[in-house]
C-alpha positions in Angstrom: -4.1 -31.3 -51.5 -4.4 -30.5 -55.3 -7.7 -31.3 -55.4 -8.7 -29.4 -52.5 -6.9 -26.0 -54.0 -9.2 -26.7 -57.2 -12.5 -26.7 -55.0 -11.7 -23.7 -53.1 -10.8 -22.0 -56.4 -13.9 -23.1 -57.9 -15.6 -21.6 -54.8 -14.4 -18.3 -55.6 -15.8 -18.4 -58.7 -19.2 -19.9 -57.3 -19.2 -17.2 -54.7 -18.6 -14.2 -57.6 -21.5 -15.2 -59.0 -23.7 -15.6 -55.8 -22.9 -12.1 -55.4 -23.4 -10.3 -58.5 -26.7 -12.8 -59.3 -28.0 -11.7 -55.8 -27.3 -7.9 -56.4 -28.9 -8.1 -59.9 -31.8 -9.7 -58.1 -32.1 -6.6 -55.9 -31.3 -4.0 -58.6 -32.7 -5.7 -61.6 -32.6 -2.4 -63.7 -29.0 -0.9 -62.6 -26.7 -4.4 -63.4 -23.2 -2.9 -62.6 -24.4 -1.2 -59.4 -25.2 -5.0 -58.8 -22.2 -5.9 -56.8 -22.9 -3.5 -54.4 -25.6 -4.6 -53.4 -25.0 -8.3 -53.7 -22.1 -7.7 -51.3 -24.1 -6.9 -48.7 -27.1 -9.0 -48.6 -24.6 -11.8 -48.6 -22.2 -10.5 -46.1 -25.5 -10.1 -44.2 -26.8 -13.4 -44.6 -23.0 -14.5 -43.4 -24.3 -12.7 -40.7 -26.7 -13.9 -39.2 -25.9 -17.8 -39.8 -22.7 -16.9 -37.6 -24.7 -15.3 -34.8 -27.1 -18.3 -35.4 -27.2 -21.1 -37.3 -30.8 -21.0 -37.4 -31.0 -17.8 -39.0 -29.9 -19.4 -42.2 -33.5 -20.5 -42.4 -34.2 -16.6 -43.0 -31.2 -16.2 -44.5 -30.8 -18.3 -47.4 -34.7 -18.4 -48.4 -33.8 -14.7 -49.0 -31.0 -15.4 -51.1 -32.7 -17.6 -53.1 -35.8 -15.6 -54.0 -33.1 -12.8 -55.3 -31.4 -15.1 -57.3 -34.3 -16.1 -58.8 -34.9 -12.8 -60.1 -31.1 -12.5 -61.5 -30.8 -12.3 -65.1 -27.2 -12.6 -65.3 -26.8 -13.6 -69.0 -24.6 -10.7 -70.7 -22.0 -11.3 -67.9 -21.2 -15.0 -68.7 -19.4 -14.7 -71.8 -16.5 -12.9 -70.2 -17.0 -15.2 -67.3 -16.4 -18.4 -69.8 -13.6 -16.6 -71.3 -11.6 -15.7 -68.1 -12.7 -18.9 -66.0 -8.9 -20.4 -66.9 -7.2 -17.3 -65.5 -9.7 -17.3 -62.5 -9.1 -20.8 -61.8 -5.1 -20.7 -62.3 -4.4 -17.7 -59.8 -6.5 -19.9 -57.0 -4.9 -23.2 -58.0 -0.8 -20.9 -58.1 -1.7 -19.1 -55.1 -3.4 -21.7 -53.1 0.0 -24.0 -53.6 1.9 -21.6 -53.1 0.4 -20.7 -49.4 -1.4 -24.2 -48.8 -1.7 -24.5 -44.9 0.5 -27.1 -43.0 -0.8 -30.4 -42.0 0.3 -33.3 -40.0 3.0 -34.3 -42.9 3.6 -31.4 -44.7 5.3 -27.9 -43.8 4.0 -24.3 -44.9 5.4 -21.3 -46.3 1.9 -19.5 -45.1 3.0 -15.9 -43.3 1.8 -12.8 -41.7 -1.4 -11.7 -42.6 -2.7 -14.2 -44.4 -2.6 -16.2 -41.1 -4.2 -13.3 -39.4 -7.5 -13.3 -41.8 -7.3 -17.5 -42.0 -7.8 -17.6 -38.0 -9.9 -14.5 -37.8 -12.5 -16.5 -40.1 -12.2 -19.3 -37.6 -12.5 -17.2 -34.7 -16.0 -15.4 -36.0 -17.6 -19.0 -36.4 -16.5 -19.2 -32.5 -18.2 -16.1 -31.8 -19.1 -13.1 -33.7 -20.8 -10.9 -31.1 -18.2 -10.5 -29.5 -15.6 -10.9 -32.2 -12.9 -12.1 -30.2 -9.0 -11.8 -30.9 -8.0 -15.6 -29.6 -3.7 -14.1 -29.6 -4.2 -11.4 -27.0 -6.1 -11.9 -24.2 -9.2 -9.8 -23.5 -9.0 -8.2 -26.8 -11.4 -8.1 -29.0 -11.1 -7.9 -32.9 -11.9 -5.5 -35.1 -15.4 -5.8 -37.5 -14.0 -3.2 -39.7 -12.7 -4.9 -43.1 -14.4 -8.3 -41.2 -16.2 -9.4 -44.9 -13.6 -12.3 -45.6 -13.9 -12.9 -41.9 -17.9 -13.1 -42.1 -18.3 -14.7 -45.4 -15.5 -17.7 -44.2 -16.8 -17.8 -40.7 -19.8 -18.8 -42.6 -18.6 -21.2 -45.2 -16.9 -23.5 -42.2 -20.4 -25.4 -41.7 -19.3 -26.6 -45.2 -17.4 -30.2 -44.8 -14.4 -29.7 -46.5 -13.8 -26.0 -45.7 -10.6 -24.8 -45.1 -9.8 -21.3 -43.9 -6.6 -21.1 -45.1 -7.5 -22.0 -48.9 -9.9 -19.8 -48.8 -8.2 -17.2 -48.6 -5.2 -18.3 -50.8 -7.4 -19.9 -53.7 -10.6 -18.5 -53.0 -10.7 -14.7 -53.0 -8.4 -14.5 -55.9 -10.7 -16.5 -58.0 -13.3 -14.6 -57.0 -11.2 -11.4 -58.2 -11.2 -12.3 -61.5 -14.4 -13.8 -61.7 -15.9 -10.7 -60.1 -13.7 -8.6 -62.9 -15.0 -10.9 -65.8 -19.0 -10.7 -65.0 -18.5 -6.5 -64.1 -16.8 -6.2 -67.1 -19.9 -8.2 -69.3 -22.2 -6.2 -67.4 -20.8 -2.5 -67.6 -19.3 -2.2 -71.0 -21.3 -2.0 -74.2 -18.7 -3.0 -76.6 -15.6 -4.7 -76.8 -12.9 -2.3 -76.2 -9.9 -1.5 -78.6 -6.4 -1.7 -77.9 -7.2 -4.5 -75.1 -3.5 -5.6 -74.8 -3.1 -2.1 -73.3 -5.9 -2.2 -70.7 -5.2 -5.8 -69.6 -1.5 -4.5 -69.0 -2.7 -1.5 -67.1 -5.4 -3.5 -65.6 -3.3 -6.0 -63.6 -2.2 -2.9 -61.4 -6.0 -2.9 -59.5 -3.8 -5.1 -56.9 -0.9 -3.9 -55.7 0.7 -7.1 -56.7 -0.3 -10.8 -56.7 0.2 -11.7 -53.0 -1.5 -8.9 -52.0 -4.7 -10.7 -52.2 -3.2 -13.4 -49.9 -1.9 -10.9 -47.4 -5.1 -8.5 -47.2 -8.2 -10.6 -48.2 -10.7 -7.6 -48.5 -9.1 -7.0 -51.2 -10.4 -9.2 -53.5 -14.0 -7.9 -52.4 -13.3 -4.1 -52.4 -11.3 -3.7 -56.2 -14.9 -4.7 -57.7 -16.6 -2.0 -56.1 -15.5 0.6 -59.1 -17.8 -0.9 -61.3 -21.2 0.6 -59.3 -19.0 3.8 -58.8 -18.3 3.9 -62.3 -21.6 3.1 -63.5 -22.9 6.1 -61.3 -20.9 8.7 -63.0 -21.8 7.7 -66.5 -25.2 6.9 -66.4 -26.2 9.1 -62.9 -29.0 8.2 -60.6 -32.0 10.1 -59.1 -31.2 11.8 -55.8 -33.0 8.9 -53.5 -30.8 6.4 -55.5 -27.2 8.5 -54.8 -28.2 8.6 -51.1 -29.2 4.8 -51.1 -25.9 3.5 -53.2 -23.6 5.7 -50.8 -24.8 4.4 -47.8 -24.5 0.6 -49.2 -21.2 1.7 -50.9 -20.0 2.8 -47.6 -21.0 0.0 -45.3 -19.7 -2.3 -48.1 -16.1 -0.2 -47.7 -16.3 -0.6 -43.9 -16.5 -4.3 -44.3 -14.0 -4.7 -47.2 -11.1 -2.1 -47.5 -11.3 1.3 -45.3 -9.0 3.4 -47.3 -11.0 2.8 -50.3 -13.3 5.6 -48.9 -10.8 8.3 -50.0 -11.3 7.2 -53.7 -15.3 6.7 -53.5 -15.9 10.2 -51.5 -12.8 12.2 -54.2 -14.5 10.2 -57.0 -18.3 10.4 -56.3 -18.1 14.5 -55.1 -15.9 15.0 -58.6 -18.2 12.8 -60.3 -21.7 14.8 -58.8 -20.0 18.6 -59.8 -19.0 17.2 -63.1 -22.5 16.0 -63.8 -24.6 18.2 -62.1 -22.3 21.5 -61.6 -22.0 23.0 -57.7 -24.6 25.0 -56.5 -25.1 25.6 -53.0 -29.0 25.3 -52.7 -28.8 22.4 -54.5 -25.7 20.5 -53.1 -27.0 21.1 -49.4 -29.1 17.2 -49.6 -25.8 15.7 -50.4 -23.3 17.6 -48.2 -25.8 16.3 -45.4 -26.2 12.7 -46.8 -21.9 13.2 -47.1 -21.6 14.2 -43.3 -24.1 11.6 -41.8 -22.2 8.7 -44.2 -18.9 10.0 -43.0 -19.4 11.0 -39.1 -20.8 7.0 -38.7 -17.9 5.9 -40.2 -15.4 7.9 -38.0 -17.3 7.0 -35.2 -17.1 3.3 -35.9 -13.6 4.0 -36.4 -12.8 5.9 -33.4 -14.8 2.9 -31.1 -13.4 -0.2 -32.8 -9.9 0.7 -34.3 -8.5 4.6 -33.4 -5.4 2.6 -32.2 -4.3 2.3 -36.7 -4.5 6.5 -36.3 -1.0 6.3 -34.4 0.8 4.0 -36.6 0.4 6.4 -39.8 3.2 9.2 -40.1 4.7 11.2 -43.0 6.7 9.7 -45.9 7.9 11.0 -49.2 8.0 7.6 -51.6 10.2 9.6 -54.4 12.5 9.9 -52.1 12.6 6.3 -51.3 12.4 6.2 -55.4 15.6 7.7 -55.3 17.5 5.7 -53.0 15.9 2.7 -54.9 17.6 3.7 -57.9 20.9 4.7 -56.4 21.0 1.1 -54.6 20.9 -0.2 -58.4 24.1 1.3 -59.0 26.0 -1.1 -56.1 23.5 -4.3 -56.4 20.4 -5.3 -58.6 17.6 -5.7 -56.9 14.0 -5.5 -58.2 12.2 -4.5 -55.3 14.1 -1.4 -54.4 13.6 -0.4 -58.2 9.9 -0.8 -57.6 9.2 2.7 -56.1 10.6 4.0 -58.8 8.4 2.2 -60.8 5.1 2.9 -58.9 6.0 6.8 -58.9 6.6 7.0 -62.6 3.7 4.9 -63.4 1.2 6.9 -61.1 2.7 10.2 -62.4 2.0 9.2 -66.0 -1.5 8.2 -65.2 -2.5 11.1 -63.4 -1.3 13.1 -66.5 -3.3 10.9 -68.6 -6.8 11.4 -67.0 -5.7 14.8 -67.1 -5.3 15.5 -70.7 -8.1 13.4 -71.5 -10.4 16.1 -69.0 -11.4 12.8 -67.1 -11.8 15.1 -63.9 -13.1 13.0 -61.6 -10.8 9.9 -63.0 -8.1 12.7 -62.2 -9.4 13.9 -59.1 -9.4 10.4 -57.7 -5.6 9.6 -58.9 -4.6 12.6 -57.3 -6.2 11.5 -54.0 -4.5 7.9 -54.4 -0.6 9.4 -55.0 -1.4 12.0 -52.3 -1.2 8.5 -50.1 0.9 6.2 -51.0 3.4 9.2 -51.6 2.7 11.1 -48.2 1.5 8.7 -45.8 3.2 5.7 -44.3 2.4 3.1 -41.8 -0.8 1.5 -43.5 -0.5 1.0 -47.1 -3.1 3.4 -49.5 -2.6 0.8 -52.4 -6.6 0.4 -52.5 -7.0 3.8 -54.1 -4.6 3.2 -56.8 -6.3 0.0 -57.4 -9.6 1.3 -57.7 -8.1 4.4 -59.4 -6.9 1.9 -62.0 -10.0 0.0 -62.3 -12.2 3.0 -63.0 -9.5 4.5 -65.6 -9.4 1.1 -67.7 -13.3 0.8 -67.7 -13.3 4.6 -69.1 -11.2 4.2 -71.8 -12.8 1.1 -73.0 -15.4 3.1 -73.7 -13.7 6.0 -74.7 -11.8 4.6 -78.2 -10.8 8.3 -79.3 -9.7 9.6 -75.5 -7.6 5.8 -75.3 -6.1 6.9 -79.0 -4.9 10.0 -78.0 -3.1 9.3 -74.8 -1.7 5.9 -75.9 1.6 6.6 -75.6 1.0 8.1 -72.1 -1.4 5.2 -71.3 1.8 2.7 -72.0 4.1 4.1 -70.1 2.1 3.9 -67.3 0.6 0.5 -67.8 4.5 -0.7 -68.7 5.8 0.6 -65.6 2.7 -0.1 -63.0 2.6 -3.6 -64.2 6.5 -3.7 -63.2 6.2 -2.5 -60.2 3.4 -5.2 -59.6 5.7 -7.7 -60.6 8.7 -6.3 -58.7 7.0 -5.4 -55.5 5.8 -8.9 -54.6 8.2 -11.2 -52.4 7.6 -14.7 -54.0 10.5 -14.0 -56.1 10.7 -12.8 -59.9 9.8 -16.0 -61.0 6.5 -17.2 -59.1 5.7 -13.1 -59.5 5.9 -13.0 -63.0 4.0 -16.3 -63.2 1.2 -14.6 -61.0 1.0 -11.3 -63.2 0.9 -13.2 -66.3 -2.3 -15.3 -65.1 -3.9 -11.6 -64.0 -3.2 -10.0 -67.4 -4.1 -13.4 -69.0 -7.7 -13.1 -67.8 -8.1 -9.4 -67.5 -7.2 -9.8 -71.8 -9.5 -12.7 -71.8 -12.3 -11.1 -70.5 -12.2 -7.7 -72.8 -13.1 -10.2 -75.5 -11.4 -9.5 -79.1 -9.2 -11.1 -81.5 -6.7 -11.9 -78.4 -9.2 -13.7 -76.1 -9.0 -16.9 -77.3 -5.3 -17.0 -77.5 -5.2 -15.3 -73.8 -7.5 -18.3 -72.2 -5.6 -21.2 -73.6 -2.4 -19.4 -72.7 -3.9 -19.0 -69.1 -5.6 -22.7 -68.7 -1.2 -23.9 -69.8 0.0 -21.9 -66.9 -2.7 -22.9 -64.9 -2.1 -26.7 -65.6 1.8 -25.9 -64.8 1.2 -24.0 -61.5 2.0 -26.6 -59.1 4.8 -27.7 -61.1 6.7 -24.1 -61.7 6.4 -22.3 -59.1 9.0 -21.4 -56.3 7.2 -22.1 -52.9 10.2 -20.3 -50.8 11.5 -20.6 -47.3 9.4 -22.9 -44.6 7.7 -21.4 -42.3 5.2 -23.6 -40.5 6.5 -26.9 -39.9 4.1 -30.3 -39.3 5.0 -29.9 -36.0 3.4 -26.7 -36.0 0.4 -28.0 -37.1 0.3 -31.2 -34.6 0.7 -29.0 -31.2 -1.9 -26.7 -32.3 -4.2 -29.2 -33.4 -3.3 -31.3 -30.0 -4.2 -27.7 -28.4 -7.1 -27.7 -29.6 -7.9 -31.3 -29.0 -6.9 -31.3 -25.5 -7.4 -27.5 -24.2 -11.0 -26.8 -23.0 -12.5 -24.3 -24.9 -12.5 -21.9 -21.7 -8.9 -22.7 -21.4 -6.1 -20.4 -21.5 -2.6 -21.4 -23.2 0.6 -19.2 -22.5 3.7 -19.5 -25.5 7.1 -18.8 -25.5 5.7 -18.3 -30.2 5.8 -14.6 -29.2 8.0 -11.1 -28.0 8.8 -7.4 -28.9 9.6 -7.7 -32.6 6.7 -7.6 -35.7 8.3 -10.7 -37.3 6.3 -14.4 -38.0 7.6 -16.2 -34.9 6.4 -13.1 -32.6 4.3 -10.2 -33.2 3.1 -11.2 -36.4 2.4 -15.1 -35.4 -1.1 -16.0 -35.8 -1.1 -19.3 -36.7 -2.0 -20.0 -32.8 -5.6 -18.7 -33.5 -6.2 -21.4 -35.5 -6.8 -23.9 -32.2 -9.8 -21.5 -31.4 -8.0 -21.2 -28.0 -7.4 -17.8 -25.9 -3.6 -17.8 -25.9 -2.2 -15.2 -23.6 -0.1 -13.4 -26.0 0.8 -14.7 -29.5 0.2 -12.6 -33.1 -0.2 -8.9 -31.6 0.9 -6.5 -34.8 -3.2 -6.0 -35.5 -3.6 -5.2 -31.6 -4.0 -1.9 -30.2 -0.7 -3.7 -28.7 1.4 -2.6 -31.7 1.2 0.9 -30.6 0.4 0.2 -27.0 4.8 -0.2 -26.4 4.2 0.2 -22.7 1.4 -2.6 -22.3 2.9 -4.8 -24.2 6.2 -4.9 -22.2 4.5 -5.8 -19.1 2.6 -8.6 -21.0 5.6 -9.5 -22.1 6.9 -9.7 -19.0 4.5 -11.5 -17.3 4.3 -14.4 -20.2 8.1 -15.0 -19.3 7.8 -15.3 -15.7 4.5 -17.5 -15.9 6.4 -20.0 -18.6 9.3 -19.7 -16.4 7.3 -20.9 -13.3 7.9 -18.0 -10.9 4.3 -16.5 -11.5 0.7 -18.7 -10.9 -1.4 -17.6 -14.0 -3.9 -17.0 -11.3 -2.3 -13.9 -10.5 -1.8 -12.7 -13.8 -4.0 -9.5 -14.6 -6.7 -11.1 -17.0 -9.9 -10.0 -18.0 -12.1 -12.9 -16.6 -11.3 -16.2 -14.9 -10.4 -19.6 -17.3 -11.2 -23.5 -16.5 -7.8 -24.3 -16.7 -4.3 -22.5 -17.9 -1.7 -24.2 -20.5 1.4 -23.6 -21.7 3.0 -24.4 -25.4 6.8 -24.6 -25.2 10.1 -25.7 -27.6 10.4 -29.6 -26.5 14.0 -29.0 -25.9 13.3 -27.0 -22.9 12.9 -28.1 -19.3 9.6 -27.2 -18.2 9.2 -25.8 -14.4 8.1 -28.3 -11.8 4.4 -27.2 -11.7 3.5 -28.4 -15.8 2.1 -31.5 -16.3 3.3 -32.6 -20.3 -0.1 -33.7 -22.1 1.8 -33.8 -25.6 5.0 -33.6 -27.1 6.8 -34.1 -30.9 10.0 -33.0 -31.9 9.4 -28.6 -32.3 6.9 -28.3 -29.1 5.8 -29.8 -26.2 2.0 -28.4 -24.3 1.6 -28.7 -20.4 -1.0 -27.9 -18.0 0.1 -25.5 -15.3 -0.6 -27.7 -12.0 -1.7 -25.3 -8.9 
């Protein structure tokens, strides 16, 4: 298994340079607006091999013939320097979440099932996208790029979905940091202790990129935003990088939109000034970009609109801190944490008359302050980003809000490390690797130090870290694989691995997708289901009486008809008279439901 984490590590790094080499084919002239571009073309190509494997031979010819033109040299040195770090958050991450297998149990959880099996399900079908854990749904293609790119990758022999997302797209993080930092900064900043510390808050926190795996391909999208504000563009190239910046957002992380559109209209008036006449081409470029991305919204995923509601995170701040007084806890300090940090930041940009830096911090704690229900981390992350990539080049502006720079760095990076759940331990192992290779890459007396000191903890990850409680069992493994062996593919399995509560042995259990089987109801927390209450009461309902044996399947509401229906059940329980047992071992037993 150690050897397969290292490949799919080393596959994030060969895919961050397969996207920035194919951007800089593209844009040959504008290198940091590179990744962009290169994220599209190759979440296109993904594309069109998944809706036809023949398609790769138009596909990867294209590929090729831009990467022939890449001239990626600059970028390689921060590349070499940060490969250690790159490699040792894939290898700690990738054990830490490695999938179950026929011997072996799985910590694995929530979401990071939910994009493993979604991958698996687009190379099943991508037009429709289908959502295998609630029948007659159909998944979302909004942030679908880790979907797409490993839907693709599984005509690979020896592609796994689930590494891929543990080991892969965190490699490719910091692989994707090191080349946009070779190829948007013209010297090495000062004072790189201080923006590797602040850096490591781009994530939320180190399992972040295992539970939402866009985010690995959405934090280096603030190096073409970036880019555009210092160096600025001709009109025809702002209207052609917004469109690709938006589809690229679509595909990635949607909340990163508030930070691009706060960011890019700050950026435009502080470069150009605001006059009416002249701002009319870009408030219509704006208001086309934006009305197809509401109404891809509104007819793919307008269900996420009723989860959000009000919050006030000082308040929870508060409580965190007051909870300190009866019992330590980390994570209820983090809050805290995250509001002082964000505070001192925003004041910061401020002082330094960084306006749109400002504007777009502003715009990030308006979020994860006010809003609750989906998480607005991206825009502190690509808030972050952009604010460590303009003080590197901004030596006097850095030396002048130090002290306010390292408060905020101090206590962002602790609420990285206290937010995350693998424990203090395994989290502080994780943010050490991050800071290790964010250091590495800035180059400077430090980087040398900072790479050996990240290839040690990489060596020691599978030794040191705390893998946590079990939560997929070999026997989980076996009765979905058996599903899979034995189910036809038109088939259509009912499980008791479901009911009313968002937790990883109902509404968030996904690991059933991973048979590539339409299963009744299973995972439903990213299903218009999880606002649906109503609906998914009488599904509910009707799972329990079909697995009890008082209801044919037949007579079940369902969207279409299915060659044959199944049913996955705890092997301690009697099955009803009508289910023939095809396999058993000791967690699960699957039948066929006789007529």
């Amino acid at each position: 298994m150690l050897g397969a984490i290292l490949l799919h590590a080393a596959l994030g790094v060969v895919l961050a340079l397969l996207v920035w080499s194919v951007g800089l084919g593209i844009v040959p002239r504008r290198p940091p607006i590179a990744y962009a571009v290169g994220l599209l073309a190759v979440a296109a190509a993904a594309l069109a091999i998944l809706i036809s494997p023949w398609l790769a031979l138009v596909a990867l010819p294209l590929l090729g013939v831009a990467l022939a033109r890449a001239r990626p040299g600059p970028a390689f040195t921060p590349l070499a320097r940060a490969l250690p770090a790159a490699l040792g958050l894939g290898i700690a991450l990738g054990f830490l979440l490695r999938p179950p297998s026929a011997t072996h149990d799985s910590n694995a959880y929530g979401d990071f099932l939910y994009y493993a099996q979604k991958a698996l399900a687009a190379r099943e079908s991508i037009a429709p996208l289908r959502d295998y854990l609630v029948e007659g749904q159909r998944s979302t293609y909004v942030e679908a790029a880790p979907a797409l790119l490993g839907g693709a990758l599984t005509h690979v022999p020896g592609f796994d979905a689930f590494l891929f997302g543990a080991a892969s797209l965190p490699a490719f993080l910091v692989a994707a940091l090191a080349v946009g930092v070779g190829l948007t900064l013209r010297r090495v900043p000062r004072d790189t202790w201080l923006l590797a510390l602040l850096g490591i808050t781009c994530i939320a926190y180190p399992t972040w990129l295992t539970e939402s795996a866009p985010v690995a391909l959405a934090v280096p999208l603030a190096f073409p935003l970036y880019t555009l504000w210092r160096d600025g563009a001709r009109r025809s190239e702002w209207i052609v990088f917004a469109i690709v910046l938006a589809i690229d957002v679509v595909l990635t992380k949607g909340f990163a939109a508030v930070t691009i559109a706060v960011f890019g209209t700050a950026a435009l008036v502080d470069r150009y000034g605001f006059r009416a006449r002249r701002a009319l081409p870009w408030i219509a470029v704006a208001a086309a970009v934006a009305a197809a991305a509401v109404a891809l919204f509104l007819l793919t995923s307008s269900w996420l609109a009723d989860v959000l509601h009000a919050k006030f995170l000082p308040a929870d701040a508060v409580r965190g801190l007051n909870h300190q007084l009866t019992t330590r806890d980390t994570q209820s300090l983090a809050p805290a944490l995250l509001v002082v940090g964000e505070a001192l930041l925003l004041a910061a940009l401020a002082r330094a008359r960084a306006w749109p830096f400002a504007a777009a911090a502003a715009a990030g704690i308006a979020g994860t302050w006010l809003v609750g229900g989906h998480g607005f981390d991206i825009t502190i992350g690509l808030t972050v980003l952009l604010a460590v990539l303009f003080f590197a080049e901004e030596p006097e502006s850095l030396a002048r809000q130090r002290p306010l720079l390292a408060g905020a760095a101090v206590t962002l990076a602790l609420s990285a490390w206290f937010r995350d759940i693998s424990g203090v331990r395994t989290a502080f192992f994780l943010v050490a690797l991050l800071g290790l290779g964010l250091l590495a890459m800035f180059g400077g007396r430090s980087a040398r130090v900072a790479g050996v000191a990240a290839l040690a903890l990489a060596v020691a990850a599978p030794f040191a870290l705390e893998r946590g409680q079990t939560t997929l069992y070999a026997e989980d493994y076996r009765i979905w694989n058996a599903v899979e062996q034995l189910v036809p593919r038109d088939g259509l399995v009912f499980t008791s691995e479901t009911g009313p509560q968002v937790t990883g042995t109902q509404g968030w259990n996904y690991y059933p997708g991973v048979a590539r089987r339409h299963v009744y109801l299973a995972g439903w927390s990213n299903s218009s289901l999880l606002v649906r209450r109503d609906e998914l009461r009488r599904r509910l309902a009707l799972n329990r009486r079909v697995l009890a044996g008082s209801l044919d399947p037949r007579a079940v509401p369902l969207s279409r008809t299915y060659d044959g229906y199944f049913a996955v059940l705890p092997a301690r329980e009697r099955a009803p008279v009508p289910f023939r047992r095809l396999y058993r071992n000791g967690r699960w037993a699957l039948y066929r439901i006789e007529s």
